[in-house]
DOGU-991235 format. One record per residue (C-alpha): x, y, z; residue in three letters. Coordinates in Angstrom, 3 decimals, m for minus. Example, Ala and Ser with C-alpha at 12.3 -4.5 7.8 and 13.67 -1.06 7.14 Angstrom:
- east, north, up, res
- 12.300, m4.500, 7.800, ala
- 13.670, m1.060, 7.140, ser
END
This chain:
- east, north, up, res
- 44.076, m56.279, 10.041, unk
- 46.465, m54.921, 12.362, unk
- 44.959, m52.416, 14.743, unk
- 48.060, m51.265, 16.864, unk
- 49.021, m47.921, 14.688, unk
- 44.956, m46.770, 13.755, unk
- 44.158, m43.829, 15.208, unk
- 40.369, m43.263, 15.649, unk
- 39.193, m39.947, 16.708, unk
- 35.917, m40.094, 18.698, unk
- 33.500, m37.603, 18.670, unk
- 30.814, m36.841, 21.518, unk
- 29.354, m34.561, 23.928, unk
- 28.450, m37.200, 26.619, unk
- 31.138, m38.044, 29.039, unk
- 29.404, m42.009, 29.215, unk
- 29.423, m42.173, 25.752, unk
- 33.027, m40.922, 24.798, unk
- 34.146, m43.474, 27.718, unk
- 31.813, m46.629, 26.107, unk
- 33.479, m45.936, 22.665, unk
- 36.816, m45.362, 24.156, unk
- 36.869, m48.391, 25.912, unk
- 35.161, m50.535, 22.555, unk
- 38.076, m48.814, 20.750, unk
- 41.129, m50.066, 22.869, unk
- 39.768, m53.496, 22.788, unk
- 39.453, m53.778, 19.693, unk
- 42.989, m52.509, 19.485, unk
- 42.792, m49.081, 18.190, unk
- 44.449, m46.007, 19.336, unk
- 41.657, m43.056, 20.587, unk
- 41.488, m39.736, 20.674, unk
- 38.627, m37.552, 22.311, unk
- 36.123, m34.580, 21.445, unk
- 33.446, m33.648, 23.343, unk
- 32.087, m31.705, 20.234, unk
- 32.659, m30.834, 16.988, unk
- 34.871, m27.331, 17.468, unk
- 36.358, m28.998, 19.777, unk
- 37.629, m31.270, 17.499, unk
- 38.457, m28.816, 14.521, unk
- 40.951, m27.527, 17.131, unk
- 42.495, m31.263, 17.827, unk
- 42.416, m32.064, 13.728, unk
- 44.787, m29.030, 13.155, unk
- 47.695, m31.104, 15.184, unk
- 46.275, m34.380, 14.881, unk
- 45.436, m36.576, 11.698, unk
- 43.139, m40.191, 12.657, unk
- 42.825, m42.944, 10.332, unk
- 39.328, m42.410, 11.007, unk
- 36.073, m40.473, 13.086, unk
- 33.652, m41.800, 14.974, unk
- 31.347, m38.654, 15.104, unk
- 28.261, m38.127, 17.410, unk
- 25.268, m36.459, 15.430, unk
- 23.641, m34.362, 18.337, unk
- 25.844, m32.095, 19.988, unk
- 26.167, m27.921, 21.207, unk
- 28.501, m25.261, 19.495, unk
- 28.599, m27.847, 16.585, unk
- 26.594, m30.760, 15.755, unk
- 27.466, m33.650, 13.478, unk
- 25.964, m32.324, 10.515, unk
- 28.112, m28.985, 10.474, unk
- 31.542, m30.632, 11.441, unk
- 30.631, m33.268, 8.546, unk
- 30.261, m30.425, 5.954, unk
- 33.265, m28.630, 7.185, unk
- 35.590, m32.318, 7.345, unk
- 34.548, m33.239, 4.074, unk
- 35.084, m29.693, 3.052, unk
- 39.002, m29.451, 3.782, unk
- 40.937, m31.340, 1.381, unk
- 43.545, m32.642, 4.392, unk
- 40.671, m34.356, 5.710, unk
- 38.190, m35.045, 2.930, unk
- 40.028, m38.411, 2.158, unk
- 39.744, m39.705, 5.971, unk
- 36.763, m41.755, 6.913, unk
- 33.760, m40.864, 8.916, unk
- 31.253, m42.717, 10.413, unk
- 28.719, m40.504, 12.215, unk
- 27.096, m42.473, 15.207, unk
- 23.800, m41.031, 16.662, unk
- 20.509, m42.712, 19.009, unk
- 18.501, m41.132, 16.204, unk
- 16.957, m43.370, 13.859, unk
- 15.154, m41.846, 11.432, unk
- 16.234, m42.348, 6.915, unk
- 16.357, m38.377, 6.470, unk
- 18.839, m38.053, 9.014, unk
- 21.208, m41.368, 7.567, unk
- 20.704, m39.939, 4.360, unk
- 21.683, m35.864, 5.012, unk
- 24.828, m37.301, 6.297, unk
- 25.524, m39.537, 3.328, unk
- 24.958, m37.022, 1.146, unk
- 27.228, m34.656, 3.115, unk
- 30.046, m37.292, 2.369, unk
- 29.694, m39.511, 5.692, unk
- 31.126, m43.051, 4.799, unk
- 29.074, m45.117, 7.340, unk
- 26.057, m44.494, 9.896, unk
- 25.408, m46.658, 13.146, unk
- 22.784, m45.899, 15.517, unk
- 22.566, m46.558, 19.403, unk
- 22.994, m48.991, 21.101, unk
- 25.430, m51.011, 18.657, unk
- 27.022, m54.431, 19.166, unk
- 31.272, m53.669, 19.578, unk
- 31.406, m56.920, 16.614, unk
- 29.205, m54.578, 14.474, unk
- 31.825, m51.445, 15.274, unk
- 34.624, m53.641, 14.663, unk
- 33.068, m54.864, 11.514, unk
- 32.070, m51.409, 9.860, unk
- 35.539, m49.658, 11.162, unk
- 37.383, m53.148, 9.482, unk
- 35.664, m52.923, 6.185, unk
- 36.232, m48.643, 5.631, unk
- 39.696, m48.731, 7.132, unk
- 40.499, m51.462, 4.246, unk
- 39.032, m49.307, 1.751, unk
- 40.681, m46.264, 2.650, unk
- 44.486, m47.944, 3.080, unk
- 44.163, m49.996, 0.165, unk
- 42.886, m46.387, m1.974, unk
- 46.143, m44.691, m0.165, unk
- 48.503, m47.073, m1.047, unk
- 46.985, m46.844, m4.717, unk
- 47.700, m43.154, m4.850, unk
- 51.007, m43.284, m3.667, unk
- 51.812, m45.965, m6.590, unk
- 49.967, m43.689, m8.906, unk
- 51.844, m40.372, m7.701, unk
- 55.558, m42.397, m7.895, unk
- 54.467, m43.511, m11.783, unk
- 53.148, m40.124, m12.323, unk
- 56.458, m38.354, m11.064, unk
- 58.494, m40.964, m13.027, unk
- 56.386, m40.076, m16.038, unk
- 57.143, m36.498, m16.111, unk
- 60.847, m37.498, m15.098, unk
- 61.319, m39.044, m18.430, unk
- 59.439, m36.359, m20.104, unk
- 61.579, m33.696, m19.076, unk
- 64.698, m35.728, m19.415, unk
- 63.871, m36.236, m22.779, unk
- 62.946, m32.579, m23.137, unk
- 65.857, m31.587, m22.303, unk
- 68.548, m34.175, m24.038, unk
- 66.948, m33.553, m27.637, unk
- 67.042, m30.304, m26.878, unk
- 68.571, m27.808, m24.520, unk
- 66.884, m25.041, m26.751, unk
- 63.408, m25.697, m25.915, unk
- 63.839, m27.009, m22.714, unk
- 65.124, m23.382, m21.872, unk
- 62.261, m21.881, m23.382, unk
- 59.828, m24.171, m21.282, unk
- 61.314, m23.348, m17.685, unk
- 61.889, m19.352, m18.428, unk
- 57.724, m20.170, m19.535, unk
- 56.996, m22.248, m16.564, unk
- 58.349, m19.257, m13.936, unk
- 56.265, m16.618, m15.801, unk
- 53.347, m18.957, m15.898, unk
- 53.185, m19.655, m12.592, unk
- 53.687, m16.082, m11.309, unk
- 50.606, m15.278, m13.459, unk
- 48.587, m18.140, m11.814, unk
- 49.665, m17.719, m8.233, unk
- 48.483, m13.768, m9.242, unk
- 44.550, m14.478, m9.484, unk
- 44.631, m17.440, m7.273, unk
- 44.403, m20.312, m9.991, unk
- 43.218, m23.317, m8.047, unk
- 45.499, m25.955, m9.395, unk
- 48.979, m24.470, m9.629, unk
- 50.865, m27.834, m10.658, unk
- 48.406, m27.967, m13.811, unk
- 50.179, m24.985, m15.223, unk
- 53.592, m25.532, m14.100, unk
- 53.622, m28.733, m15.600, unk
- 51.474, m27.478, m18.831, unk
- 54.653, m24.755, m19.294, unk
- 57.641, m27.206, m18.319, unk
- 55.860, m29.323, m21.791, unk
- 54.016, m27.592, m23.995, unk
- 57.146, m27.511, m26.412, unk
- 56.827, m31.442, m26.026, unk
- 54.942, m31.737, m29.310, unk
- 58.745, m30.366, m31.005, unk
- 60.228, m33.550, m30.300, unk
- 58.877, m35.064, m33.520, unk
- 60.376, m32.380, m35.427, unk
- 63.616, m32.835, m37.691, unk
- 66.630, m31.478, m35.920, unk
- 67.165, m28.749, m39.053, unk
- 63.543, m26.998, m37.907, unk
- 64.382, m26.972, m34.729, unk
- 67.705, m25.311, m35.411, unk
- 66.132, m22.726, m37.556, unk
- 63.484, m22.261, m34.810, unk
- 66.843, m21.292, m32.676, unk
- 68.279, m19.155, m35.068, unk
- 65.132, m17.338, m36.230, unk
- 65.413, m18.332, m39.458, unk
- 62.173, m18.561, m41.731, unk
- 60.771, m22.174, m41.912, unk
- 59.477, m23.200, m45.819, unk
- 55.857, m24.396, m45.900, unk
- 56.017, m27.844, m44.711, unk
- 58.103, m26.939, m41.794, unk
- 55.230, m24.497, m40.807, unk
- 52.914, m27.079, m40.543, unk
- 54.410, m29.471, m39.049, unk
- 55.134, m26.630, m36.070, unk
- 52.412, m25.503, m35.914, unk
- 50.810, m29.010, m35.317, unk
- 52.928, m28.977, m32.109, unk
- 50.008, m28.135, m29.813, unk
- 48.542, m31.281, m30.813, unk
- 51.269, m33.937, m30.792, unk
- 52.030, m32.536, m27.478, unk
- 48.305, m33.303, m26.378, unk
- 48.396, m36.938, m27.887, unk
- 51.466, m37.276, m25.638, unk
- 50.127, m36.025, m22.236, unk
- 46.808, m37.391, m22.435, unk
- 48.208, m40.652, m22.109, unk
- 49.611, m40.029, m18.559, unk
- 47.720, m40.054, m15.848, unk
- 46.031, m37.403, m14.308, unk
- 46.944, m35.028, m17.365, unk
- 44.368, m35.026, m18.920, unk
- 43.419, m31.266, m17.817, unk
- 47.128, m30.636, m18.443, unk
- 47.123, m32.172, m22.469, unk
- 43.836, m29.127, m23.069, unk
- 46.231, m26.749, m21.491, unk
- 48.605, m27.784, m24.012, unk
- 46.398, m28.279, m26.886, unk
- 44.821, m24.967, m26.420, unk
- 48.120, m22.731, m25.719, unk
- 47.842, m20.515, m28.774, unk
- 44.009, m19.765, m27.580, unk
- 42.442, m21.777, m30.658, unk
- 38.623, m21.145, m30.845, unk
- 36.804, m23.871, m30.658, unk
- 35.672, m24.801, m34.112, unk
- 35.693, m27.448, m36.604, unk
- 39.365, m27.551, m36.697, unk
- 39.429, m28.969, m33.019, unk
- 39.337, m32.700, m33.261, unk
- 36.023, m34.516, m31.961, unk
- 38.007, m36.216, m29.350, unk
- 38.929, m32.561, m27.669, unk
- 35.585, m31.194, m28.098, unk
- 33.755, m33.773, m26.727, unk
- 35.609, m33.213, m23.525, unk
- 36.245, m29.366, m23.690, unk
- 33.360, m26.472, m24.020, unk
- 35.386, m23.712, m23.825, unk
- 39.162, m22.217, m24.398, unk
- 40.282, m22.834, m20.546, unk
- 41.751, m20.423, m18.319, unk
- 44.677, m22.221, m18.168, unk
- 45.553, m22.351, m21.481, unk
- 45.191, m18.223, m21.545, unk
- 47.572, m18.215, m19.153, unk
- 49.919, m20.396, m20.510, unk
- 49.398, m18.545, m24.130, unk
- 50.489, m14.786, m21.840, unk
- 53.074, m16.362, m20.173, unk
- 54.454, m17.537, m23.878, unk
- 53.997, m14.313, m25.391, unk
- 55.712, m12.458, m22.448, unk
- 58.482, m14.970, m22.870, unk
- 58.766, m13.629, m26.768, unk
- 58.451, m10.146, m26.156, unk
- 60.913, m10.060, m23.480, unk
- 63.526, m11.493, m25.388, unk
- 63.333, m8.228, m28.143, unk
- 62.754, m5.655, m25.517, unk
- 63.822, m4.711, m22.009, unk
- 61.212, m1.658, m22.204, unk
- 58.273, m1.834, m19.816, unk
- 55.864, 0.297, m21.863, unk
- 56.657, m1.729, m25.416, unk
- 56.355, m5.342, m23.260, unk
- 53.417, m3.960, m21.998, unk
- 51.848, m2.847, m24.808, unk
- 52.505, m5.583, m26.595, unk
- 50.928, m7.952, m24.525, unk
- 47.392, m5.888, m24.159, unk
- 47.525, m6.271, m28.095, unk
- 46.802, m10.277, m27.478, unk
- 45.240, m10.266, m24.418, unk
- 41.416, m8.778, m23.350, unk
- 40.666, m10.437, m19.646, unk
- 41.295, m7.547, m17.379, unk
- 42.335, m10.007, m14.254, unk
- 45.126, m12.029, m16.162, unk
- 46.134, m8.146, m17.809, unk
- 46.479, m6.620, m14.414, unk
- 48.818, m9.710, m13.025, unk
- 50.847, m9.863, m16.021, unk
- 51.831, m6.182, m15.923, unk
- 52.692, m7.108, m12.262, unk
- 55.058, m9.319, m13.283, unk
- 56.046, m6.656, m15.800, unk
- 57.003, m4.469, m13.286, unk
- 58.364, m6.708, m10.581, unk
- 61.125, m8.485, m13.363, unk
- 62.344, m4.740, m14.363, unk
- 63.198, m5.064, m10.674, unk
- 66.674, m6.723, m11.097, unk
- 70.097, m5.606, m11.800, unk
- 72.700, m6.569, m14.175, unk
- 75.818, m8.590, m12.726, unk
- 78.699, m9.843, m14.220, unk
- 79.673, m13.095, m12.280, unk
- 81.844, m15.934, m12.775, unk
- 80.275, m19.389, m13.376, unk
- 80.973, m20.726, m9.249, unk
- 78.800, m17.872, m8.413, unk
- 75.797, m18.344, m10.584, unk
- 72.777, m19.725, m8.686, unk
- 69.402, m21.162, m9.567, unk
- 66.764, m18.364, m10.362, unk
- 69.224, m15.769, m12.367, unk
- 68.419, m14.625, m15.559, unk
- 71.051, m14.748, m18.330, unk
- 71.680, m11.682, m19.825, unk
- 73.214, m12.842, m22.754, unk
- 74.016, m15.680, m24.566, unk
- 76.764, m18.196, m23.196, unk
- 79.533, m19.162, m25.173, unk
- 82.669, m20.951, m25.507, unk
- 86.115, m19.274, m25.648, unk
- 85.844, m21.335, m28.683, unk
- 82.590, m19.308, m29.529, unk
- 79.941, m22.525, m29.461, unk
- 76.841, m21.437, m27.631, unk
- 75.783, m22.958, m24.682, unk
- 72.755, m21.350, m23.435, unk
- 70.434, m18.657, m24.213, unk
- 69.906, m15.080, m23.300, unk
- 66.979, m14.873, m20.907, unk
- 67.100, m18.424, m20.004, unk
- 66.643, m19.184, m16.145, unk
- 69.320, m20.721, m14.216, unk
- 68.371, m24.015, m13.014, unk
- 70.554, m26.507, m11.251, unk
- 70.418, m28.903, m13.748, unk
- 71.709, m26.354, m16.635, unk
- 74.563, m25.330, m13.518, unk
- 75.583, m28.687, m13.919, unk
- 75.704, m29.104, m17.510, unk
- 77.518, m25.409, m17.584, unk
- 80.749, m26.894, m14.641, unk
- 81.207, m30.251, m16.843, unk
- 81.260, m28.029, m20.212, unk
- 83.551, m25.268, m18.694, unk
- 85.729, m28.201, m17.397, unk
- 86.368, m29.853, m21.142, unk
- 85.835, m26.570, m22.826, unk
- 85.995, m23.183, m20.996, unk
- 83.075, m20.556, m20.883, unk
- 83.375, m17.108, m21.146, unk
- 83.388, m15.107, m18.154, unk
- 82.508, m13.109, m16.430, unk
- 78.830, m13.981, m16.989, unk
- 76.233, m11.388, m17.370, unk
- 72.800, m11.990, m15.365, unk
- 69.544, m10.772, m14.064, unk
- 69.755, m10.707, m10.446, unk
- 66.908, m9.599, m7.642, unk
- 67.529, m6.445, m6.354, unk
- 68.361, m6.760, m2.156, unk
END
């Protein structure tokens, strides 16, 4: 292995043996760094990320133990490995610290070919597990790439719907602190994904309003599901496909399949947010009237923290103004205020939809064949 570029940080309240490891460190190669304890190096970590820690287990202000717990603790260091290194011999100690998330122990005095060894064999762990999760984040990206690609090229309709979902959603999560914001963006941006295996005549009576017969019902209705059979196949969705599966806030019952409720006990959280976020979506698009919007939502909604950020939101969208622009000055985040049509009166997008860059795009190459109506009327943020 190639030492030149590791960066270990070393960790100890004696002078002699911060200089011993220092010196063990540079020949075998390795870049150090120095703590004499462990606040001390809390303060370096904030401006300074090692490969790894060599950390001392006895020390003042803050021993090994506590700056173990509070590493392992912060998720831009949990990842990072840490071997503590300590003259005390005894199994209670080793095993506190493994338990605490250490990744190696070595007690005083140690052999530098034993150091080497033990720094060698966790450094090729923890590269070979980072190079694994940048593959897996690239095919995860590309996944949801072609997702929302798709999405969008079958149709513009309920792509629209998804991203004017996917900003309410994640103003609602970002509200009452949900801890894994991307889970519900990316829930909203596809839980219309399901639609794609519907014919193209539902979906166009889904876009005009128009009653669907019996069969057409059903098959909508099974959305939720398709769309879960579709995410749960990715990667690191699986949270994401419940969110999905569970948007309409279906009680669990013998209508979920055994494959969901094997894996989830409860309606989650997520899903209730994605369901308000939905529902606010709907409402919003019959009424401009805080109290009705308002009103309307408490109807479907009982959990006082997710009420109290919705009406929020509520209140901070009735804080825009109507503009009528031309197309060159739209820009990403307005809200359409009606639909957009052709001078030759074909629709293009929808009232309420968000302006993205992507729909910009489509909205210059369509204007350039076929010319939009202006001026445009949108939402805009009060200055």
């Amino acid at each position: 292995m190639e030492n030149n570029n590791i960066e270990i940080l070393i960790i100890d309240d004696n002078e002699e043996n911060r200089m011993i490891l220092e010196v063990i460190c540079k020949s075998l190669g390795f870049k150090p760094q120095l703590a004499i304890n462990g606040k001390n190096a809390l303060t370096i970590l904030e401006k300074y990320t090692p490969t790894l820690v060599l950390c001392d287990l006895i020390m003042p202000e803050l021993n090994g133990f506590e700056f173990l717990k509070k590493f392992k603790a912060n998720p831009k260091w949990k990842q990072i490995p840490i071997i503590m290194v300590s003259s005390v011999d005894e199994t209670e100690s080793i095993l506190k610290c493994l338990q605490q998330g250490a990744d190696d122990y070595i007690t005083k005095p140690f052999e530098p070919d034993i150091l080497k060894a033990r720094v060698d064999n966790l450094l090729s762990k923890y590269l070979y597990m980072k190079m694994e999760k940048e593959l897996l984040d690239k095919t995860f990206s590309g996944s949801l790439k072609v997702l929302s690609d798709i999405l969008s090229t079958l149709s513009p309709f309920l792509f629209g719907k998804s991203t004017r979902t996917r900003r309410i959603a994640k103003q609602i999560a970002e509200e009452i602190n949900y801890p894994n914001l991307w889970e519900i963006e990316v829930s909203a941006m596809f839980y219309l994904i399901g639609c794609i295996t519907l014919p193209p005549e539902t979906i166009t009576k889904l876009i005009e309003g128009r009653t669907l017969i019996a069969l057409e019902k059903i098959m909508y209705e099974n959305h939720p599901y398709i769309g879960y059979k579709l995410l749960n196949n990715i990667p690191r969705l699986e949270n994401v496909s419940h969110i999905v599966f569970f948007q309409n806030k279906m009680r669990m019952s013998n209508q979920i399949p055994e494959e969901i409720q094997n894996k989830v006990e409860e309606v989650p959280l997520g899903a209730k947010i994605l369901h308000l976020a939905i529902e606010y979506e709907y409402i919003s698009s019959k009424t401009t009237l805080n109290a009705d919007i308002i009103s309307y939502l408490r109807k479907i909604e009982t959990n006082v923290e997710l009420l109290s950020a919705i009406e929020k939101i509520v209140v901070i969208d009735s804080g825009k103004e109507l503009k009528k622009l031309n197309l060159s000055e739209l820009q990403s985040g307005m809200i359409f205020a009606s639909d957009i049509i052709t001078v030759n009166n074909n629709k293009v997008a929808n009232r309420w939809m968000e302006v993205t860059s992507t729909l910009l795009d489509v909205m210059k190459l369509i204007h350039s064949k076929v010319a939009i109506q202006e001026p445009i009327e949108v939402f805009v943020s009060k200055k």
